[in-house]
C-alpha positions in Angstrom: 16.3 26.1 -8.5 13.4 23.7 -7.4 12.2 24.6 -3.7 11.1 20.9 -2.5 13.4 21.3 0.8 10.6 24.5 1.4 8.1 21.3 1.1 10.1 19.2 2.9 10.0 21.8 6.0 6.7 22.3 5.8 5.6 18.5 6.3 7.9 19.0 9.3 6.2 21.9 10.6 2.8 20.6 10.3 4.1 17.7 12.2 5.3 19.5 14.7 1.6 21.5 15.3 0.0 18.4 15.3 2.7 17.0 17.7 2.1 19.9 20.4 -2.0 19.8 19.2 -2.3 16.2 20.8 -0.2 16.9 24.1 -1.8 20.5 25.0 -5.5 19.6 24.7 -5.0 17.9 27.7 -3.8 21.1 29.6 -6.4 23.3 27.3 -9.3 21.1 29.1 -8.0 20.4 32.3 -11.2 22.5 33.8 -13.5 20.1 32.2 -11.8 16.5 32.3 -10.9 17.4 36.9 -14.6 17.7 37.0 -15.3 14.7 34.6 -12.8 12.4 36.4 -12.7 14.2 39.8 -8.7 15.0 39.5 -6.8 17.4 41.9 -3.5 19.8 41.3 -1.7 16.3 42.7 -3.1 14.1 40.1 -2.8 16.7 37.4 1.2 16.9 38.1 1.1 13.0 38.0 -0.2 12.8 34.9 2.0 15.4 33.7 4.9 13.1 35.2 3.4 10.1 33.5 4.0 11.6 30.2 7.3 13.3 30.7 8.8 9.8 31.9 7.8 8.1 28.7 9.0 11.3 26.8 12.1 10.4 28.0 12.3 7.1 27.5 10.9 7.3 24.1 13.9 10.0 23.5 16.7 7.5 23.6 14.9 4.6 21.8 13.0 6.8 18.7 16.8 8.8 17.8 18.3 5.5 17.5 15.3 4.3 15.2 15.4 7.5 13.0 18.7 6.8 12.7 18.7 3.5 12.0 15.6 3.5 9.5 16.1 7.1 8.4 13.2 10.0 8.6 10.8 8.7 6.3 10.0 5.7 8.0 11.3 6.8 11.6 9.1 9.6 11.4 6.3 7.4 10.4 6.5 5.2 13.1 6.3 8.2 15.6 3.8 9.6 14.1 1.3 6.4 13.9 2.3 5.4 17.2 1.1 8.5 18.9 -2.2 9.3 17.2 -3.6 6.1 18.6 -2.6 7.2 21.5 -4.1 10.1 21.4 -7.7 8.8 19.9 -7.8 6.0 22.7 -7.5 9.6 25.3 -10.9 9.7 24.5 -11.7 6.1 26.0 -10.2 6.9 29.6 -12.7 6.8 32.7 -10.4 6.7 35.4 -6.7 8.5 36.5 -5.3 5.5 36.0 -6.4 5.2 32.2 -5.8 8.2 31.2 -2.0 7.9 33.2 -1.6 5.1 30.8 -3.1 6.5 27.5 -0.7 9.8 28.8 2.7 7.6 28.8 1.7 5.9 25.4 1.4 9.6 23.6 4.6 10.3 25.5 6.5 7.6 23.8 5.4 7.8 20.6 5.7 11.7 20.2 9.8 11.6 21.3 10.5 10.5 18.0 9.6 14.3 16.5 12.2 16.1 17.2 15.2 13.4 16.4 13.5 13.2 12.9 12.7 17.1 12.2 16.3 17.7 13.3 17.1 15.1 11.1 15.5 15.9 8.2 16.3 19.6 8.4 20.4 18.4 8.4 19.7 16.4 5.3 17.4 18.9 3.5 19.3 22.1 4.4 22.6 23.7 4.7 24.1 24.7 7.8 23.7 28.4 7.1 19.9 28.2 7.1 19.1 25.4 9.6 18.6 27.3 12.3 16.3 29.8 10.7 14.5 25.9 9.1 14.4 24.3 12.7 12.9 28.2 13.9 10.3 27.7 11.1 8.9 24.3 12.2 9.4 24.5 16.0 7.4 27.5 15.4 4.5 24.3 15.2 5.2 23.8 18.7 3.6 27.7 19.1 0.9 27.2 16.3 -0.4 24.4 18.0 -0.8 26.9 21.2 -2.7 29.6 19.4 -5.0 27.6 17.4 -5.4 24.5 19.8 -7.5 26.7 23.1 -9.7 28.7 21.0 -10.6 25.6 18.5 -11.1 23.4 21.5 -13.5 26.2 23.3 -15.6 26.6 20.2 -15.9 22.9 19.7 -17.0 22.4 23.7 -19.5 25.5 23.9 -20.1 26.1 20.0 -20.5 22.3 18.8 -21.5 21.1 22.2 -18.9 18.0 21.7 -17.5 16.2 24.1 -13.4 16.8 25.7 -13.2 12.8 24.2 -13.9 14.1 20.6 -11.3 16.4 20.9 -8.8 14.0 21.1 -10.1 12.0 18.7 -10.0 15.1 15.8 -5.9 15.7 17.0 -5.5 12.0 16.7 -7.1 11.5 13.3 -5.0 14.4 11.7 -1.8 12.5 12.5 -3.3 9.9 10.0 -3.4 12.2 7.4 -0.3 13.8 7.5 0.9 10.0 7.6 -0.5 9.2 4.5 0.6 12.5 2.8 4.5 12.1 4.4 4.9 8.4 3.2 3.6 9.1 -0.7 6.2 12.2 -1.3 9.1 12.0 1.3 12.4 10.9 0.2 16.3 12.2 0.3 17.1 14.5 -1.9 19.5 12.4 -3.9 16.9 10.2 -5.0 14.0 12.7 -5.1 12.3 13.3 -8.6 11.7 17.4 -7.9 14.7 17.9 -6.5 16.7 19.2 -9.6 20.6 19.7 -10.2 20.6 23.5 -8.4 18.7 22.4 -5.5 20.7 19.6 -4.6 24.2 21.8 -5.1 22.6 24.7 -2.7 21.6 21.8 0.0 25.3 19.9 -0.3 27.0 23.5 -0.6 28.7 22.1 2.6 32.0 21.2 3.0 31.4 17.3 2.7 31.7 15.1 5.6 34.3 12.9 6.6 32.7 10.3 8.5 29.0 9.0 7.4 28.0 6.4 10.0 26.1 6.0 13.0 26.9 6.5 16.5 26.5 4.2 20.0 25.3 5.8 22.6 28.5 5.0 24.2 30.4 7.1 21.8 28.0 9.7 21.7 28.9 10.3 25.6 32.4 10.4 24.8 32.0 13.7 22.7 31.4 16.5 25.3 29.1 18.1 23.2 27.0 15.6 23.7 27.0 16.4 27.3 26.8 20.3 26.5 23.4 19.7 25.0 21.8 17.4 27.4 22.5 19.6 30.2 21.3 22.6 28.5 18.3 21.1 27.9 18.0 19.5 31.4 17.8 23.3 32.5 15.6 24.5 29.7 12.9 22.1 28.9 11.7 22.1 31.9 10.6 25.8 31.8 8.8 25.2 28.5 6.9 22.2 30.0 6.0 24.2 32.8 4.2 26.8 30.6 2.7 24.2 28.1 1.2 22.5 31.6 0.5 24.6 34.2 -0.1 28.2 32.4 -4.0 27.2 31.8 -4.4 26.2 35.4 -2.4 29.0 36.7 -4.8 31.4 34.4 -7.7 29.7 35.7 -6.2 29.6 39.2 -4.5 32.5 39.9 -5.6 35.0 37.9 -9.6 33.9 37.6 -9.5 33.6 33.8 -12.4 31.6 32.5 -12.2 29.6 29.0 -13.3 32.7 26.9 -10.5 34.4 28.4 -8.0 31.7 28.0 -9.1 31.8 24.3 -7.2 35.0 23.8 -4.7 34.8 26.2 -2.8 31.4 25.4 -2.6 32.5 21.5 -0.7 35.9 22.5 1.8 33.8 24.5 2.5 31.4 22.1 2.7 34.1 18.8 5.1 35.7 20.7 7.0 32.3 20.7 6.5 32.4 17.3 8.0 35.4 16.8 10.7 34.4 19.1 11.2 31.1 17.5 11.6 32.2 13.9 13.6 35.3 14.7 15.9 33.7 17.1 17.3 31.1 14.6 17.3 34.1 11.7 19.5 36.0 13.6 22.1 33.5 13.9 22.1 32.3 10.4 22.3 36.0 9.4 25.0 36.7 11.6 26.9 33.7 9.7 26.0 35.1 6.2 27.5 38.7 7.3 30.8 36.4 8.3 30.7 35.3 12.0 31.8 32.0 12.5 29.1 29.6 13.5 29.7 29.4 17.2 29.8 33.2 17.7 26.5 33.4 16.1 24.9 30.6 17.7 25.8 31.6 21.4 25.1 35.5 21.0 21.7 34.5 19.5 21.2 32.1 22.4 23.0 35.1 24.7 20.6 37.4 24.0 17.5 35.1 24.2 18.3 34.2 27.9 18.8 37.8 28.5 14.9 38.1 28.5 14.3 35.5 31.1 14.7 37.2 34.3 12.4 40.2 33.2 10.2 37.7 32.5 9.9 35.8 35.5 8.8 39.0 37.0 5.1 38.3 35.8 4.9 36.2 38.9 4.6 39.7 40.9 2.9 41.6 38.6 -0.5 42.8 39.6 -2.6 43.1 36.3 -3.3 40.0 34.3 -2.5 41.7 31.5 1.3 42.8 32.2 1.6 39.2 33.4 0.5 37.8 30.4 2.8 40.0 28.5 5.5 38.6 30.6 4.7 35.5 30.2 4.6 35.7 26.6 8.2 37.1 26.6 9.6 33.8 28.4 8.4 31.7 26.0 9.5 34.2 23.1 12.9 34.1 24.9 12.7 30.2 25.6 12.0 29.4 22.0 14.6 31.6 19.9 17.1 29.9 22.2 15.8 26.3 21.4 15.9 26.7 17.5 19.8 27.6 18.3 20.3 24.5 20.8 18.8 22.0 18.7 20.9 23.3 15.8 24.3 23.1 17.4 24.2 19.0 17.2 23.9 19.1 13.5 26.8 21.7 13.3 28.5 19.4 15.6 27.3 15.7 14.8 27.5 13.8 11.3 23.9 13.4 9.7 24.0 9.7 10.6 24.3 10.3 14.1 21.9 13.4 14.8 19.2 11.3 15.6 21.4 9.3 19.0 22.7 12.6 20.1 19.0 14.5 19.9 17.9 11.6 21.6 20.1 11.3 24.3 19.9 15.6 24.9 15.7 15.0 24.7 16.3 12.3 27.5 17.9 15.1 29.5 15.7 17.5 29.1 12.5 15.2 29.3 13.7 13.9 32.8 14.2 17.8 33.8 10.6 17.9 32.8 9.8 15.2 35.1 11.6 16.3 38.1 10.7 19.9 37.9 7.5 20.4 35.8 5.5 17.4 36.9 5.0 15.9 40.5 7.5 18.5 42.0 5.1 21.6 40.2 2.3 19.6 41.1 4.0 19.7 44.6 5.1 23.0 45.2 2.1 25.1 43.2 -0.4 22.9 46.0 1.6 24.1 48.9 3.1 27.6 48.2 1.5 28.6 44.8 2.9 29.5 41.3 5.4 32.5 42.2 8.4 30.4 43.4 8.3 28.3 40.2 8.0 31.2 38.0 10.3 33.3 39.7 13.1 30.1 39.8 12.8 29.9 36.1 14.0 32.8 35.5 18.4 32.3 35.6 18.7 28.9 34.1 18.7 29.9 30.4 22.0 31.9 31.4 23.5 28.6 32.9 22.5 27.0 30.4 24.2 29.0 27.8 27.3 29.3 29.8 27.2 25.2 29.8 27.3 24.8 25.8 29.9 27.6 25.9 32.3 25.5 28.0 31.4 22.0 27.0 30.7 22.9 23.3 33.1 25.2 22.0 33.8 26.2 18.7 31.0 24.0 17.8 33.2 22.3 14.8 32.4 19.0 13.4 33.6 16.0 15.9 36.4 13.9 14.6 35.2 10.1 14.6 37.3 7.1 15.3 36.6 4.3 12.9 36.2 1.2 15.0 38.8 -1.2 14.8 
């Protein structure tokens, strides 16, 4: 058997790194770019806000292009659309600018996730997508580990500027541009894919119904509505630690930029580890002969189940224990995400993942607006971190219970052919 779906993941996953690479340098050098362009906790939740609401926006528009266009040129689009943004970061001298330059990336990089979902549907068999979409969401974490301690060495080491960094993320979405476009096609019309290969990845039962969904039928399907609102709840919590865990480190617990060099990669290889292992489980579970909702909800069961012992590092005394705890919500956070974005391509035909990540990224980029933006920004200037960490503990659990009710037995929609 040929292995170019392992290739095929691996694009998506280096994606992905470069995705989160572009949107976390800004958090990584928050210290350096407030002093630069005089920016308080206020602004810094703005921004944040400014990005989240194009994030959302983008959402809706980029699923329905991957869709329409397909992942090799949906993708691309996405991909070239938010590495200028991110070079032209490095031109900002003002809030305002860099406000602008921060919705621009946020538009562009919506379109990741619709097409990695995407691509891991066409490219993978429902037994092992959870365990693919662990593997390259796991990007998301790499990006987190690598990202402070490469951005500290260039700063002190290289004596560059914050600007360059932006430029270096930006430039390597050019080059994972050029590499995607040469080699990237479906596997019935791939040359390496050979007659093994393409059995294993359409070992499936086949599909019905191969066409695109509206918007409007996409809201029909209470599934659809299962997913958005779990990542309303959710994504927020994620953004929240992507944002505001430097600045709380530097903040609240007196961490300098050495410090946070260590720090921020144990968090995020603990979402690693979380990430991967959560959507093993569940495809293991289905190869031992659970039905695919059991395994998907108990995976997802248990990975909420960490969150409120987590949310406990807001009272905990050492830095150390509260790091620990820290990295257990996003460990926790993560193995339940490669299980949520899963359950639309168990549910959804391939044609319409794309609308119905799209519409659930929407939800959960405008819970990211509301709750880790201004409102953070808001609340962490007033009363401090705790009541936001402490908050974020319980809504994993509703949010499990909500794809429980609204998504069932997770089995394939049934499609009305428009008449």
């Amino acid at each position: 058997m040929s292995r170019v779906r392992w290739w095929v993941l691996g694009m998506v996953f280096v994606a992905t790194t470069v995705n989160y690479l572009d949107r976390i340098v800004f958090a990584v050098l928050i210290p350096v770019i407030r002093q630069d362009l005089q920016l308080d906790d206020q602004t810094y939740g703005n921004l944040n806000s400014a990005f989240q609401f194009a994030y959302t926006i983008g959402f809706l528009f980029m699923g329905k292009l991957v869709d329409k266009f397909g992942t090799r040129v949906g993708y691309s689009l996405s991909i070239a659309w938010w590495s200028v943004a991110a070079v032209l970061h490095g031109t900002a001298t003002s809030a305002m600018s860099l406000g602008f330059w921060r919705a621009m990336l946020g538009l562009g990089e919506a379109g990741n996730f619709p097409a990695a979902i995407k691509a891991v549907a066409e490219w993978f068999p429902k037994r092992d997508r959870a365990f693919a979409t662990g593997i390259f969401n796991a990007g998301t974490n790499v990006a987190a580990m690598a990202g402070p301690p490469l951005f500290v060495w260039m700063l002190q080491s290289l004596g560059l500027s914050w600007r360059t960094c932006f430029w270096v993320t930006g430039g390597a979405g050019f080059l994972w541009l050029a590499v995607w476009w040469v080699t990237q096609r479906l596997p019935e019309s791939h040359p390496g894919v050979n007659a093994e290969e393409f059995a294993y990845i359409r070992s499936d039962a086949p599909e019905k119904q191969e066409r695109a969904l509206t918007w409007r039928e996409c809201l029909r399907h209470k599934e659809t509505w299962g997913f958005a609102l779990a990542k309303f709840l959710t994504d927020p919590v994620w953004w929240f630690y992507l944002y505001w865990l430097p600045p709380y480190l530097y903040d609240a617990r007196q961490f300098d930029l050495k410090a946070i060099a260590w720090a921020l990669p144990a968090v995020y290889l603990m979402a690693d580890v979380g990430s991967v292992l959560g959507g093993w489980i569940s495809g293991y579970w289905i190869r031992r002969g659970w039905d695919t909702a059991k395994s998907r909800k108990m995976a997802m069961a248990a990975c909420a189940a960490l969150m409120p012992i987590a949310s406990m590092a807001a009272l905990a005394q050492s830095p150390v224990l509260a790091v620990a705890l820290i990295s257990l919500a996003t460990a926790g956070h993560q193995g339940l995400s490669a299980n949520l974005y899963t359950t639309v391509s168990d549910v959804f035909p391939k044609r319409a993942i794309g609308s119905a990540i799209g519409i659930g990224g929407a939800a959960g980029g405008l819970g990211g607006t509301l709750f880790s933006g201004a409102v953070a920004g808001w609340v962490v200037t007033h009363f401090g971190y705790a009541p936001l960490i402490l908050s974020m503990g319980w809504v994993h659990l509703i949010a499990v219970f909500a794809v429980h009710k609204l998504m069932g037995s997770l089995r394939p929609i049934q499609l009305q052919e428009p008449s």
